[in-house]
Each structure stands twice: as structure tokens, then as C-alpha cells.
C-alpha positions as CSV (number, residue, x, y, z in Angstrom):
1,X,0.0,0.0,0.0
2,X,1.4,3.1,-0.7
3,X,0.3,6.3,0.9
4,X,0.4,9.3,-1.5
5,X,-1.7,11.5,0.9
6,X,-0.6,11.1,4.2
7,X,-3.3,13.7,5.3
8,X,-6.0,11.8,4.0
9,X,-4.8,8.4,5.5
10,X,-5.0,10.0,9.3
11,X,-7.9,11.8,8.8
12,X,-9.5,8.4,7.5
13,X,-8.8,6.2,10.6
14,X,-9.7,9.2,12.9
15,X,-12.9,9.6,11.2
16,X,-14.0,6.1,11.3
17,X,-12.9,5.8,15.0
18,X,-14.2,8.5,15.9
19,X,-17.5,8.6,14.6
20,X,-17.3,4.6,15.2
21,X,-16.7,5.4,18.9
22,X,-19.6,7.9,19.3
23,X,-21.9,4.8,19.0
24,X,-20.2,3.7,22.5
25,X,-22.0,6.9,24.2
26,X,-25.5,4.9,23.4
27,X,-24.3,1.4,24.3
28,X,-21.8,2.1,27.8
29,X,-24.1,3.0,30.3
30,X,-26.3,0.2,29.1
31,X,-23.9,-2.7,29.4
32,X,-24.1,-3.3,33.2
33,X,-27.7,-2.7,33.5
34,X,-30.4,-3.2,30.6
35,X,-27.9,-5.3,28.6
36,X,-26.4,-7.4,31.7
37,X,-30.3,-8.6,32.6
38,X,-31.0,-10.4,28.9
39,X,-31.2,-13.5,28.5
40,X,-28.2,-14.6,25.8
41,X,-27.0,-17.6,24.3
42,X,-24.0,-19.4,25.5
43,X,-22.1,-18.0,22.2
44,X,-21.8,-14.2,23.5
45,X,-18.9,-13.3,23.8
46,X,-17.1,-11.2,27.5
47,X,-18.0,-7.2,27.1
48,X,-14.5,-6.9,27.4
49,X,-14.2,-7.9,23.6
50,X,-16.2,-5.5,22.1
51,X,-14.0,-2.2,22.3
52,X,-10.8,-3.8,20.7
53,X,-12.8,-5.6,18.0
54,X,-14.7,-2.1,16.8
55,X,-11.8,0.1,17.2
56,X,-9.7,-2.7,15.1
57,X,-12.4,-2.3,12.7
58,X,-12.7,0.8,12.4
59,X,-9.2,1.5,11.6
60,X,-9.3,-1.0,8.9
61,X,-12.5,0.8,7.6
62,X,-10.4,4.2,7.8
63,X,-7.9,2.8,5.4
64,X,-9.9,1.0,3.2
65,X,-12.0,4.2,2.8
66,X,-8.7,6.1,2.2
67,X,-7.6,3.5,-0.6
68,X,-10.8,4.4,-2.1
69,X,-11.3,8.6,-1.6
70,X,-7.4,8.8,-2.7
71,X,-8.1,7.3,-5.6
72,X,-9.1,10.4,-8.9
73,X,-12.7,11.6,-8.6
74,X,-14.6,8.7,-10.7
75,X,-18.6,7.8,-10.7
76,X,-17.3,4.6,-9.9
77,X,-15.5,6.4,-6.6
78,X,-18.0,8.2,-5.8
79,X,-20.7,5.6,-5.9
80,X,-18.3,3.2,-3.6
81,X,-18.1,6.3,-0.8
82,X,-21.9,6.8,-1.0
83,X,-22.3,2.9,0.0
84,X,-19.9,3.6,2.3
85,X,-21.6,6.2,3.9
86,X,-24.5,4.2,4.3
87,X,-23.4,0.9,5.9
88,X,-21.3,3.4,8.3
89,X,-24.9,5.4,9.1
90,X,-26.4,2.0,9.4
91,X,-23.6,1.1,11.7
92,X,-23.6,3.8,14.1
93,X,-27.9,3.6,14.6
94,X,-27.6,0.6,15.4
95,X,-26.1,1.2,18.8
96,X,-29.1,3.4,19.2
97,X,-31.7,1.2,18.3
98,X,-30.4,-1.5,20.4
99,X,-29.0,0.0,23.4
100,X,-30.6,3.1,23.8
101,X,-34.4,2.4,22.5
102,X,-33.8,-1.8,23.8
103,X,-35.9,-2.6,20.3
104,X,-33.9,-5.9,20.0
105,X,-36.2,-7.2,17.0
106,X,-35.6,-4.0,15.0
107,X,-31.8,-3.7,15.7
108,X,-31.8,-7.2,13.8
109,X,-33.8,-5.5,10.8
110,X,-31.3,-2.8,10.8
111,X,-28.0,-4.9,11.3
112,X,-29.4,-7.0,7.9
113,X,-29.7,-4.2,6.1
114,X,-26.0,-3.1,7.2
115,X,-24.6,-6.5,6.3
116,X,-26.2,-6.0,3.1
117,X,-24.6,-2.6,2.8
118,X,-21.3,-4.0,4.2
119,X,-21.5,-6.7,1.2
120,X,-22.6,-3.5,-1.9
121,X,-19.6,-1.5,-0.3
122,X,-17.2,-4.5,-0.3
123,X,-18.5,-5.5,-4.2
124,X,-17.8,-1.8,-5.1
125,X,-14.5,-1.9,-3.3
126,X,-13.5,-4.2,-5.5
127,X,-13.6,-2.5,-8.6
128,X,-11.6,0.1,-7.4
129,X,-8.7,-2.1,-5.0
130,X,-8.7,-5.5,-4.0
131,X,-7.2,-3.9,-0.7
132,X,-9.8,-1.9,0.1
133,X,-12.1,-4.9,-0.6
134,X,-10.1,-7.2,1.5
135,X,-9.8,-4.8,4.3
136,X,-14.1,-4.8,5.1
137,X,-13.9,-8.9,5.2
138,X,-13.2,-8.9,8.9
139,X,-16.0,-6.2,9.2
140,X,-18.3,-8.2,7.6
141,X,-17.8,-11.7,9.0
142,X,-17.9,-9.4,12.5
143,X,-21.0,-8.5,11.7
144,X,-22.0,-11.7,10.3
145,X,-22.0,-13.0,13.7
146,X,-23.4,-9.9,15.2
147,X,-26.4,-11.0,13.3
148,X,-26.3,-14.1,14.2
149,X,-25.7,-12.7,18.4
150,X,-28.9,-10.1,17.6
151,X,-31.3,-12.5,16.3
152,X,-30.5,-15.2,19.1
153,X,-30.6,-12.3,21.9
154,X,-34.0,-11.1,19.9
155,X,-35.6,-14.6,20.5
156,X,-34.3,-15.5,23.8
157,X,-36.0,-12.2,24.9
């Protein structure tokens, strides 16, 4: 990977961390109380897990994003960002359907449609770097089982 815009790169990962982390302000003060008294399956994983794996995430989001916006203005570019943008909107309300408004059965509506935009962005990706499009695998199979966590959570409560 070579980084031809330095500037771009940083304020990438920042971004996505940052506007990733924003999400914890709806989800924190909900861990040891609403959270802590559903019933989950024996799959879910320690709280303690969740911080690293995101902010991992989110800075490989940040540089496949940069990969992509360093790339020359293209309708092709510009239609992988707008995806982008989207599965990353999709992202951060789900924190705020889940935690903060406890509607478990439409948090798993929403995380679908964000794998599905996870998927569109990857697909996109692609056409413009492999990188890129490699970089959002872990994302996705994160969220994968996120679903799969969601949906179990949903019908166990």
C-alpha cells in the first residue's frame, strides 16, 4: 500500500474511530444494567471484547475508505463512498436502536440491512482495490456473527 496522501490516510482512521466510537455513548451505560439482565445464548462473547474488536475495525475501515477517496474523482469512486456512507450510518444507529431504545427485534432489521450494505460496499470496493475490498472482510464476518448474536438475543427475549 502506498500512501500518497498522508493527510487523508489520518484523517480516514480518525474519522472512522471516531465517529465509530460515538456509538459507545448509546451502548456504555447500558452494558451493566439493561444489557447485563437479557437473556443470551452461551455464544456471547465477555463485554470486554467489544472495544478492541470495533476500534480494530474501524481503523481497517479508515484505510480501506482512504484507498478508495485517494483514488481520482470517478462515478465509480463516488458511488463506492456513498455505500460507504451508508453501511457506516447504518452502523452507528444501530447502537441506538439497540441500546438506547432496547428494540432488539428491530436492531436485527437494521444490522441485515447493514450487512447487506457492508456486502454493496465491499463488491464496489472491488472494482476500485482488491485492498480496500479485502480490508471490510473482517467487518463483515464481525457483523456476520453480530447478526447471528442479535437474532438469538431477539428470541431469547
Amino acid at each position: 500500500m502506498k500512501i500518497t496522501n498522508p493527510q487523508k490516510l489520518i484523517l480516514s482512521i480518525i474519522a472512522t474511530v471516531g465517529l465509530g466510537s460515538l456509538g459507545g455513548i448509546f451502548t456504555i451505560a447500558e452494558i451493566p444494567t439493561w444489557y447485563a439482565g437479557l437473556n443470551k445464548p452461551s455464544f456471547n462473547p465477555p463485554n470486554w471484547i467489544f472495544g478492541p474488536m470495533w476500534t480494530t475495525l474501524y481503523v481497517l475501515m479508515g484505510i480501506s475508505f482512504y484507498l478508495i477517496w485517494k483514488l481520482p474523482i470517478s462515478a465509480a469512486r463516488t458511488q463506492a463512498i456513498r455505500i460507504f456512507i451508508i453501511q457506516f450510518i447504518l452502523n452507528f444507529c444501530w447502537s441506538i436502536i439497540f441500546f438506547s431504545m432496547h428494540q432488539i427485534g428491530w436492531a436485527f432489521v437494521e444490522i441485515i440491512a447493514m450487512w447487506v450494505f457492508i456486502l454493496l460496499t465491499i463488491i464496489q470496493f472491488r472494482k476500485l482495490s482488491t485492498l480496500a475490498a479485502a480490508l471490510l472482510i473482517p467487518y463483515l464476518l464481525w457483523v456476520s456473527f453480530a447478526s447471528i448474536l442479535n437474532g438469538s438475543i431477539w428470541q431469547l427475549n
